[in-house]
C-alpha positions as CSV (number, residue, x, y, z in Angstrom):
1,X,6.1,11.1,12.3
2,X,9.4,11.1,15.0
3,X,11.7,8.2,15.7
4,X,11.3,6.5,18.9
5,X,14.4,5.6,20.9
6,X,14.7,2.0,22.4
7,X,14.2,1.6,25.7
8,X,17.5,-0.3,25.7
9,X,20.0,-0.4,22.8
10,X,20.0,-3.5,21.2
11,X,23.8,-4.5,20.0
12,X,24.2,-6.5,16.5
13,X,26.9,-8.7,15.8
14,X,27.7,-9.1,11.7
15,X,31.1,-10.8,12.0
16,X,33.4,-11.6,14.9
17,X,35.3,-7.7,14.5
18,X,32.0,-6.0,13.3
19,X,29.1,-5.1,15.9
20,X,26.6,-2.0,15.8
21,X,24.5,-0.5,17.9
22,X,20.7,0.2,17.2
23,X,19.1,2.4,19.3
24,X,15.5,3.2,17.6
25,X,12.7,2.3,15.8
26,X,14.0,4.7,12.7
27,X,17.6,3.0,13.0
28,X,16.1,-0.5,13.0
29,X,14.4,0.1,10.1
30,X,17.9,1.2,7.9
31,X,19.4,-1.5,9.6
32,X,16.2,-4.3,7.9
33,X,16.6,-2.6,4.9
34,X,20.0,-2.7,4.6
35,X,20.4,-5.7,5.5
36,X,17.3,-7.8,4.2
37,X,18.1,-11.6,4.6
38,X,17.9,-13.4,1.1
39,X,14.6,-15.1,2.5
40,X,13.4,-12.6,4.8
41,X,11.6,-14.6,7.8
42,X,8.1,-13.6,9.9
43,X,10.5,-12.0,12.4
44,X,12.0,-9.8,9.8
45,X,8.4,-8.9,8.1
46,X,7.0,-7.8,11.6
47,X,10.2,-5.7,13.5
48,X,9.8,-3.8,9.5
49,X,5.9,-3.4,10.2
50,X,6.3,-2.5,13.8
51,X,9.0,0.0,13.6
52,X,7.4,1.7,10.8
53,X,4.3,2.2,13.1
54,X,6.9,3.3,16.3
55,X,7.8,5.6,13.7
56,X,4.0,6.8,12.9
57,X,2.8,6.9,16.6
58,X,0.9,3.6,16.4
59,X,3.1,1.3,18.5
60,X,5.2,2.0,21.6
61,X,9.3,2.1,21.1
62,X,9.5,-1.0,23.3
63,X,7.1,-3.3,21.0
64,X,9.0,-2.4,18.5
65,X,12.6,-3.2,20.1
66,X,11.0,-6.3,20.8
67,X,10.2,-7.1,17.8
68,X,13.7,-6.0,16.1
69,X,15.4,-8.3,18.7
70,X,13.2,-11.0,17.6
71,X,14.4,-10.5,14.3
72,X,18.0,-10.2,14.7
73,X,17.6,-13.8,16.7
74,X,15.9,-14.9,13.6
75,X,18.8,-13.8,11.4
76,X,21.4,-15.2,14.1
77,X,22.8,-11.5,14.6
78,X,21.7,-10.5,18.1
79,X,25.4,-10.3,19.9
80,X,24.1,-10.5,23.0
81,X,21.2,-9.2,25.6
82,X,22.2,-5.6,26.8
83,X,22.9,-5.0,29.4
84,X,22.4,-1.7,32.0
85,X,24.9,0.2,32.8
86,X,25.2,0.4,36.5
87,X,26.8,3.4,38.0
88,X,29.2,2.3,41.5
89,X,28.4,4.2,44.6
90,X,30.1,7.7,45.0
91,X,32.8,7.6,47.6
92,X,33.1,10.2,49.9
């Protein structure tokens, strides 16, 4: 049992000042538990299930990104799609 990093980071917005970064399966899963909708939807049941099995070596990291930005859709906290980085050109 490891955690799995994300492919890409997935950034979180909780209020307009407050965002946070998750960047694996093992940091998804504090993040669902922590915080756990009052009515927790499909979304949130399956990003718990599929990280935990990231976690365990049954599901790739990028199923289980998937399924934690589904989730934070759900909840109405994904802040946005992330984005690469993309290094400019090196000037001589």
């Amino acid at each position: 049992m490891s955690d799995r990093p994300f492919p890409i980071p997935v950034e979180i917005s909780l209020d307009p000042g407050h965002r946070r970064i998750v960047a694996s399966a093992w940091e998804g899963i504090e993040f669902l538990s922590q915080y756990r909708p009052a009515r927790p939807g499909p979304k949130y049941r399956a990003a718990l299930r599929i990280c935990r099995d990231a976690i365990d070596g049954w599901q790739p990291a990028a199923k289980a990104r998937r399924a934690f930005v589904a989730a934070a859709r759900e909840a109405h906290l994904l802040a946005r799609a992330p984005s690469r980085i993309l290094e400019s050109p090196r000037r001589k």
